[in-house]
N, C-alpha and C positions, 0 to 999 in steps of 0.2 A: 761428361762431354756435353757441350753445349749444345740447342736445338739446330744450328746454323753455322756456318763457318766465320771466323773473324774476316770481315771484310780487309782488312791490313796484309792477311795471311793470303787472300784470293791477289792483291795486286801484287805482291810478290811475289805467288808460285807462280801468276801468270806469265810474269817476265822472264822468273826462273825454263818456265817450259820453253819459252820461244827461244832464249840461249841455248837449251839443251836440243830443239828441233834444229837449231841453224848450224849446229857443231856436227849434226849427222849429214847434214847436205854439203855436197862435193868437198868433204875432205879428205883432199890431196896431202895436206899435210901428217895424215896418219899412214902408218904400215904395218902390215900384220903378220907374221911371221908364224908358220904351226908347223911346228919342225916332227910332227910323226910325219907330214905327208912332203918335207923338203920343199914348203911353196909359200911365196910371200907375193903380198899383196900390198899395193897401193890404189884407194878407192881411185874413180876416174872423176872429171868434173862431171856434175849432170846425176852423181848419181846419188842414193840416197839407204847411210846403214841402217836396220833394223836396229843395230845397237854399237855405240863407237866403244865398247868395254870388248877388252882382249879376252877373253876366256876359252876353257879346252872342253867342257864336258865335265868339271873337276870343282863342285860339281854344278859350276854357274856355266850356261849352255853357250855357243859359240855362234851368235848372232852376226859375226861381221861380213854382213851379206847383203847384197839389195834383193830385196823381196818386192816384188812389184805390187801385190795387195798393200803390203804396208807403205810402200813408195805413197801408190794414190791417195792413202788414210791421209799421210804427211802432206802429200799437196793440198788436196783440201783444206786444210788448218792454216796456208800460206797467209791468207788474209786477217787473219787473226794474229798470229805470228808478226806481222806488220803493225797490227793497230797497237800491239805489246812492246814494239821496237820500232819505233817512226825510222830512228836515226840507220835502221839495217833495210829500209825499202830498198836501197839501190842494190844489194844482197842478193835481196830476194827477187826482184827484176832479173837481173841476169843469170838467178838458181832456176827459174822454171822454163828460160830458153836455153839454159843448158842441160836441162832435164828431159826436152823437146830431144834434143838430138839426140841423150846418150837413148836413151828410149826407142828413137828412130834405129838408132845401131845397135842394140842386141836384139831388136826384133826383126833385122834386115831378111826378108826371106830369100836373097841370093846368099848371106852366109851359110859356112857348111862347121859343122863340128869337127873335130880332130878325128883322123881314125885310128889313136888310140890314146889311152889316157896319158896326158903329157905326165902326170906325177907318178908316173908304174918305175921307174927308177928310182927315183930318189924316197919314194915312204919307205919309211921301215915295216919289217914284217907283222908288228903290232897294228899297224894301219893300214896293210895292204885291201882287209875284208872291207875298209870304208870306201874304198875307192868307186868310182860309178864305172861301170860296165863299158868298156871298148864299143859294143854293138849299138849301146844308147846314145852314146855320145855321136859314133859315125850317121848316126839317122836324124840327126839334127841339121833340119833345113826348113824353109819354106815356111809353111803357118807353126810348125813343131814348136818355135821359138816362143809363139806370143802362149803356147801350154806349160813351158817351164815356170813354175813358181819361182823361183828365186836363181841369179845366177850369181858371178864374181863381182865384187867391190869393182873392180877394174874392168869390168864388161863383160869379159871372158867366161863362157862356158863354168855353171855348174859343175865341179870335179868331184863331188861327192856323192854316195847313194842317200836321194831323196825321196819323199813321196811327192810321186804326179802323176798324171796330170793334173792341172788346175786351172779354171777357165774363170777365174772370180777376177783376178787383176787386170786383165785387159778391159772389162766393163766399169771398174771402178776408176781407170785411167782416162778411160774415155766423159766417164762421167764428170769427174774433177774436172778435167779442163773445160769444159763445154762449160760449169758453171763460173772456173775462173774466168775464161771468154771475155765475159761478162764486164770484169775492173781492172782486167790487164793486158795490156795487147801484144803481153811477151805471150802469151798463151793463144793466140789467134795468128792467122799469117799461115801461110803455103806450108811451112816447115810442123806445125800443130797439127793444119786438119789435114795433111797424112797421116800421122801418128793416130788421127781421133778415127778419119775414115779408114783404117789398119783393122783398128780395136775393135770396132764398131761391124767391117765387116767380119771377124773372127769371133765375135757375137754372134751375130745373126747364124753362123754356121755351125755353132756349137752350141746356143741357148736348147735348155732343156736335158742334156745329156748329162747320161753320170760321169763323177772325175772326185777328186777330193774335194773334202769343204775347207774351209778355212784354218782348221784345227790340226790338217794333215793326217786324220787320222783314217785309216781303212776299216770298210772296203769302199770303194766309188759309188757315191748314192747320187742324189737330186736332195740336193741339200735346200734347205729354204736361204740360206746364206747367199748362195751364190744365183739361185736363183731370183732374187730380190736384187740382187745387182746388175743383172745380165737383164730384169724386168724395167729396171731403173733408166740405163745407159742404151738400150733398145727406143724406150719410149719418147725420153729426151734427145736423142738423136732424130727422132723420127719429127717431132715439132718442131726441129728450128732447123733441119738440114732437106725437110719436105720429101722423104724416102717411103714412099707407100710399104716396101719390102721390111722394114725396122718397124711400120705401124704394126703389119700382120704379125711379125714375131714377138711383137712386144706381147699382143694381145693372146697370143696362143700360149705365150709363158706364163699371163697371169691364170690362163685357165691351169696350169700343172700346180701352182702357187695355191690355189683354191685347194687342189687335191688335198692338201695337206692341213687343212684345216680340223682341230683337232675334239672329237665330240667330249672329253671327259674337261679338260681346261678352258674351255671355248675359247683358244688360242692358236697358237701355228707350231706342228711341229716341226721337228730338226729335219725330217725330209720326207720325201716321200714313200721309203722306202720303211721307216723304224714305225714301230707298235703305236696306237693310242697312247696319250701323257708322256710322251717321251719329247720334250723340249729341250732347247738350249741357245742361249745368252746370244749364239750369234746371231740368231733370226732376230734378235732386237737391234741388235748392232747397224745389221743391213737397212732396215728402217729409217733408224736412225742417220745412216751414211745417205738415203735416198730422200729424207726429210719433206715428203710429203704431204700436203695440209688439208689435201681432202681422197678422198675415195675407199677402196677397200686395205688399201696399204698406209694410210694414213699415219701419223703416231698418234693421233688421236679417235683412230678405229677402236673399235667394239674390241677384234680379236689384239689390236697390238696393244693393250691394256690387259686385256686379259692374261697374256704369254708374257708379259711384264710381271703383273702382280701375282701368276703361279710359280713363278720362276722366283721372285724375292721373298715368299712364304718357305720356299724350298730351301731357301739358301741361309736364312732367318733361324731354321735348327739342326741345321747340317752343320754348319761349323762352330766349335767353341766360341771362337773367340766374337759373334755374334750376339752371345747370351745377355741380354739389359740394354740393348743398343736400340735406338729411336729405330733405325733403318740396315739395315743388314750390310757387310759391303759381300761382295757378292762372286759368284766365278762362273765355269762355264757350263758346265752338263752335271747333273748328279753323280756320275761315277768316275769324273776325269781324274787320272791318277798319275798325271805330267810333273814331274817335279811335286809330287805330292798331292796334286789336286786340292788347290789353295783359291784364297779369290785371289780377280786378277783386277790390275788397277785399271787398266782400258775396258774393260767390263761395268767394273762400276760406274765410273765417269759416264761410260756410256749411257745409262741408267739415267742417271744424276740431269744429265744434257735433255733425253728424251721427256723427263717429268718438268722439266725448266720451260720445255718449247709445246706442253700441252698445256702448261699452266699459262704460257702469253698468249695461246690460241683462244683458251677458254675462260680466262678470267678465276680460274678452281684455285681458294687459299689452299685446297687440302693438296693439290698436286705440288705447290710451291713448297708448301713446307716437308712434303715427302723428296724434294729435289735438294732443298737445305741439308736434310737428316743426312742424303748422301754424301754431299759434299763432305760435310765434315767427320762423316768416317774419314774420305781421302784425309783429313786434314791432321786425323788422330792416326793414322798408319804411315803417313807420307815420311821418309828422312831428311834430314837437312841435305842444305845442298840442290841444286839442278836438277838432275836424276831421279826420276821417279822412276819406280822398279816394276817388273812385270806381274808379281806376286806380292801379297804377306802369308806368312804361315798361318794358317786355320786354326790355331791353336793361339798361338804368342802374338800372331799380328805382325814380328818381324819380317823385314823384307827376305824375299827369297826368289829363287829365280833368276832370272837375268837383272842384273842393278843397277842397269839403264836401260830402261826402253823407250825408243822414239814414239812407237804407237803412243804410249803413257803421257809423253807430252803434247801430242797432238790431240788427244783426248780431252788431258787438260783444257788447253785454249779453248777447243769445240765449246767444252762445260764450263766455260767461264763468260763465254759470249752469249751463249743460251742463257745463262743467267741475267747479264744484262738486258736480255729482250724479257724477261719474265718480269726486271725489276722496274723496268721503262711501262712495262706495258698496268701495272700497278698502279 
């Protein structure tokens, strides 16, 4: 394997990902049909799949959902996605003021949930145990909506049993637009900064409290994940909308953020709640999603190098298929056992982007060529085709997991534009 990725290989995945980002946004054109629970689905405009691959749990997992964390990951990538596809700007214009509204309407706090599961007739009794609870559903109102992590392609109410709460995508929704703002003025306008001041105040009134992190997994901690977003989207609301209330909360989440600073790694743990040395991949993520260029959250702080470089040593002989490789590709916690507990390619990427945008910070060859080494794992694992997958196996390197993921292309572009600025700034 080469030290770096074929530059030839980077402008076509890049185009490849921006295809595969645009084919997840408001496609109307697809329908989903999961005939254990009798319900089908046609996504709405506005909204945006975690994955347009039809699957049941069998055993590639059944992503066709919008998930608002991942939603905001996708918007963010918008601009880049653009600079990959000039000829799709007008697309993407009208995907983020349609995103505005469907946003606006499943987080409407005068909607009310069903009072009872509309699919309790028609699943069969193999799938009745998945169904979400009559009582959860009926207690959907009011701020309830912006705690569901993911609902129906179509808008609609969540109908399955999931883990939540989760307070990470309303901060990371708010945050994205405030930054698109900035280059598009479908993102700005009366219809935005509702959605922004929504988010923003369902921040301020849940920052700091336990719920899931990003991984879904239990029990409800203070994840650094979500607290790095909810640090993020508090702060920057608070400097450009001039809200003393967003200052103070900003400030009193970086004080819980500090709790977690970890004395064996001199890094950040995964929360505040788990042992000394206990990291994971997402606290870099969130960094990276907040891409700050100076202070204690930097990615070019002391500790977000640190929880970088223990986390890629960890990952470097945890998995076979690592063994002789410049750079590791990488996953998410040392014991994750989701679909095997593989790397994951929005993980690495992740990586890849953060060592790309310390190296144009700081002039370091040694971070540039540690940001190469990653890329071109992606480059040796990636399959033909659009679709880059959520997984490869730890073992073979085959893809596995879900074998589209949007997160993955939205990763991409981030890691491809970071590279530009690492190669400019050279």
């Amino acid at each position: 394997m080469s030290a770096g990725p074929d530059p030839d290989w980077v402008a076509a995945r890049r185009e490849a990902a921006a295809r595969a980002l645009r084919r997840a946004v408001s496609a109307t054109g697809l329908s989903r049909h999961r005939a254990g629970f009798g319900w089908t689905v046609v996504p709405a405009r506005g909204s945006i799949l975690a994955s347009t691959r039809v699957a049941s749990w069998d055993p590639e997992p059944d992503y066709f959902h919008h998930w608002t964390r991942d939603a905001a990951i996708a918007l963010a990538a918008i601009p880049e996605a653009m600079a990959a596809e000039p000829k799709a700007a007008a697309f993407w214009r009208q995907a983020v003021a349609d995103h505005v509204r469907f946003s606006l309407a499943i987080s409407d706090p005068d909607r009310r949930g069903p009072p009872v599961n509309p699919l309790k007739d028609s699943a069969t009794e193999a799938f009745r145990p998945y169904l979400r609870p009559d009582a959860e559903l009926a207690a959907l109102t009011g701020a309830a909506w912006l705690a569901e992590p993911r609902c129906a392609a179509d808008g609609g109410p969540d109908l399955e049993r999931w883990g939540r709460p989760q307070y990470d995508g309303p901060a990371l929704r708010a945050a994205a637009l405030m930054r698109l703002g900035a280059a598009m003025p479908e993102a700005r306008g009366p219809e935005a900064d509702r959605l922004i001041a929504r988010d923003l105040d369902f921040t301020l009134a849940m920052a700091g409290a336990p719920c899931l992190g990003p991984w879904e997994e239990e029990p409800a901690r203070r994840s650094g994940f979500t607290l790095i977003a909810q640090w993020d989207a508090l702060e920057l609301g608070a400097r450009r909308l001039g809200r003393a209330d967003l200052a103070g909360a900003a400030e009193t989440v970086a004080d819980l953020i500090a709790e977690a600073a970890d004395p064996v790694s001199g890094g950040w743990r995964e929360s505040l709640e788990v042992a000394p040395d206990t990291l994971d991949a997402a606290t870099v993520l969130a960094l990276v999603q907040a891409g700050r260029s100076d202070g204690p959250f930097a990615l070019t702080a002391p500790r977000t190098r640190a929880t970088m470089a223990a986390l890629e040593t960890l990952f470097a002989g945890l998995y076979p298929l690592n063994h002789g490789r410049a750079a590791p590709a990488l996953g998410r916690w040392a014991e994750d056992v989701f679909c095997g507990g593989n790397p994951w390619f929005p993980v690495t990427l992740g990586f890849a982007e953060a060592h790309y945008r310390i190296a144009a910070a700081t002039g370091d060859a040694a971070e540039f060529g540690r940001a190469e080494a990653l890329m071109a794992v992606v480059e040796d694992l990636a399959p033909e085709g659009d679709d880059l997958p959520e997984q490869a196996d730890r073992r073979t390197g085959a893809p596995t997991s879900c074998l589209g993921l949007t997160w993955s292309a939205a990763a991409f572009l981030m890691a491809a534009a970071a590279r530009d600025q690492a190669l400019a700034a050279r």
